[in-house]
C-alpha positions in Angstrom: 12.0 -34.6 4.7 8.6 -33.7 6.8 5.7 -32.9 4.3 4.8 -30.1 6.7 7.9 -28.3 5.3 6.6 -26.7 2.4 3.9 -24.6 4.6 6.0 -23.8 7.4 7.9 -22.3 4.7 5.5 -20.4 3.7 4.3 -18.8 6.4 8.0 -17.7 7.0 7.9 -15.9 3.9 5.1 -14.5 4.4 5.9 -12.8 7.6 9.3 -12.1 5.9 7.1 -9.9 3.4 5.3 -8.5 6.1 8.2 -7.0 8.1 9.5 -5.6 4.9 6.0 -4.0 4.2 5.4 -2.7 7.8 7.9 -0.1 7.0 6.6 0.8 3.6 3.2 1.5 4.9 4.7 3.5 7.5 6.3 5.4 5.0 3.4 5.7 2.7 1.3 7.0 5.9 3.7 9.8 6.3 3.7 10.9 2.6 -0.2 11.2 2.9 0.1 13.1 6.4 2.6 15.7 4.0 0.8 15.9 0.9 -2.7 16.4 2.8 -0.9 19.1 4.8 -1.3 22.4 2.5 -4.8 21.3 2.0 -5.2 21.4 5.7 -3.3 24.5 6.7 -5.4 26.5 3.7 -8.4 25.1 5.4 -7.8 25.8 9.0 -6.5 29.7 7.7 -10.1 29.5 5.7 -12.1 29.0 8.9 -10.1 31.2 11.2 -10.5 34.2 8.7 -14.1 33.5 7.2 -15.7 36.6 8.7 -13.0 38.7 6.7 -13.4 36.7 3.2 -17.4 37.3 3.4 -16.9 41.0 4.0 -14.3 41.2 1.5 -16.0 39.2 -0.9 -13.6 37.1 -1.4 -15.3 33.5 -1.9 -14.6 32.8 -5.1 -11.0 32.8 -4.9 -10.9 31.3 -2.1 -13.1 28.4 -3.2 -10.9 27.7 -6.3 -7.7 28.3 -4.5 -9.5 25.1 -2.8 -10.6 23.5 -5.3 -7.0 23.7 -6.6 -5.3 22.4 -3.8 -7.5 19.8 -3.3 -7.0 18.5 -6.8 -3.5 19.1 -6.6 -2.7 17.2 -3.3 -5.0 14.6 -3.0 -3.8 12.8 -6.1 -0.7 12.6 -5.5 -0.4 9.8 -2.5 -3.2 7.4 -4.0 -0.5 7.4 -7.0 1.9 6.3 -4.2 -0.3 3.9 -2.6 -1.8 2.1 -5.9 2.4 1.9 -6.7 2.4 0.0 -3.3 0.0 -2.5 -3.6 0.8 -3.5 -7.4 4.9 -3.7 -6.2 3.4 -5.9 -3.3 1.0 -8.0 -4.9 3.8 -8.8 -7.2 6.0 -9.6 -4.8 3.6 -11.9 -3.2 2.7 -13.6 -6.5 6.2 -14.4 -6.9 5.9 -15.8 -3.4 3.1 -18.0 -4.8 4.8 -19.4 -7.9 8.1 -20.2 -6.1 6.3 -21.9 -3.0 4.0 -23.9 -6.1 7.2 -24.6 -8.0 9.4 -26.2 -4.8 5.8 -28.0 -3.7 5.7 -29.5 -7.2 9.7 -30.3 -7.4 9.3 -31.6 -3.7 6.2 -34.1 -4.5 7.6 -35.1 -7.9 11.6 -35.8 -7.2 11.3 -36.7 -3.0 8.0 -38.6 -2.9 8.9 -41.5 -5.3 7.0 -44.4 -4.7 5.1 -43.1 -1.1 2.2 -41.8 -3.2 -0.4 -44.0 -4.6 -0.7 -42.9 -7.9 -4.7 -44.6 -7.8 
């Protein structure tokens, strides 16, 4: 067996992971794009109708109707995203170990006698 076998099968896996992580962070761009999107409307209505909130004398409200959404909606997808990166960090440190554990089984059990031990 070629000793070049244990990286080429590495880098396999680790474009395997990335094809299974191109549509996660598809997804996870999409859930920002919806949970930013109240936030966004409030603040395009905001601008469009500022004269009328200044002669109303409405700021306040409409300040911590902002600050509200903002708190509200700007949480939620870095929750999402920090869920993302553990789940794939693990999945790559699981890539890791297996890759160290078959490059370990490989060198010990295959490589009898070829390696110099001095």
């Amino acid at each position: 067996m070629p000793p070049c076998i244990s990286p080429v099968s590495y880098c396999f896996c680790c474009c395997w992971a990335l094809v299974i992580a191109s549509p996660e962070a598809r997804e996870l761009a999409w859930l920002v794009g919806v949970c930013k999107s109240p936030l966004i409307q409030h603040s395009a209505e905001t601008i469009s109708g500022s004269t009328t909130i200044r002669s109303f004398d409405q700021e306040p409200r409409f300040r911590d109707s902002s600050m509200r959404l903002m708190d509200g909606y700007s949480r939620r997808p870095k929750f999402f995203t920090a869920g993302a990166v553990e789940r794939l960090c693990f999945c790559l440190d699981m890539l890791s170990s297996i890759t160290f554990a078959f490059s370990s089984v490989f060198l010990i059990s295959v490589l009898t006698g070829t390696i110099d031990p001095s």
